[in-house]
C-alpha positions in Angstrom: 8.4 -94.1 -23.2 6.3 -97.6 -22.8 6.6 -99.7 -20.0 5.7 -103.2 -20.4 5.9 -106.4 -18.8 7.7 -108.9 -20.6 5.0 -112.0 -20.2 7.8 -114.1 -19.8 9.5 -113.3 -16.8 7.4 -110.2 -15.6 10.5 -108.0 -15.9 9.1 -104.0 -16.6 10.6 -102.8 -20.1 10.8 -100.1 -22.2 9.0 -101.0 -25.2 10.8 -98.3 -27.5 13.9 -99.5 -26.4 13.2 -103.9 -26.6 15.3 -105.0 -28.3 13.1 -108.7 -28.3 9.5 -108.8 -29.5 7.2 -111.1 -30.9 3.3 -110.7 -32.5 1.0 -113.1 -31.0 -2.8 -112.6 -32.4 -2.4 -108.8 -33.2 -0.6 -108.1 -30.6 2.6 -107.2 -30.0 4.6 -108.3 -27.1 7.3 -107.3 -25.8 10.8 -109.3 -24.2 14.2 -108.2 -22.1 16.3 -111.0 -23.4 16.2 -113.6 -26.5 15.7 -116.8 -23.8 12.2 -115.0 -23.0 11.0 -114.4 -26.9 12.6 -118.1 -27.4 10.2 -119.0 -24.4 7.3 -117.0 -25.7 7.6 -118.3 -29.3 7.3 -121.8 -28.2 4.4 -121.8 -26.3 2.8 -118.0 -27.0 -0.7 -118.8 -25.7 0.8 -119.7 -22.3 2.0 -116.8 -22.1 -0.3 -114.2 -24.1 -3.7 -115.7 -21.9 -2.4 -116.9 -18.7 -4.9 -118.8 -16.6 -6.3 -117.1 -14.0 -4.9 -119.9 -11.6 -1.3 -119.4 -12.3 -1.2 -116.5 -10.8 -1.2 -118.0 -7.5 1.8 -119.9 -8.0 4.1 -117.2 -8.4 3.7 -115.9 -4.9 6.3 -116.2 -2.4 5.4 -115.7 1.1 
């Protein structure tokens, strides 16, 4: 058993058991509901090399 995180929504998956994935530059990636591969498949460098700065954004305090 893998887990991943979908780089979509950060949801932790199973990767043996995804039933979404996409391959982005080699890579295989991972995704716990068709909206998020939809997401990913759009814009997959968003998602596959996330700025450093976005990060920052995400936290609530």
């Amino acid at each position: 058993m893998a887990q991943v995180k979908d780089p979509v929504c950060g949801m932790v998956i199973d990767s043996e058991t995804a039933k979404y994935k996409s391959e982005f530059e080699g890579q295989t990636y991972y995704f716990c509901a068709p909206g998020c591969k939809t997401a990913f498949d759009k814009e997959p460098r968003r998602y596959a090399h996330p700025q450093q700065d976005q990060h920052r954004h995400h936290g609530h305090s």
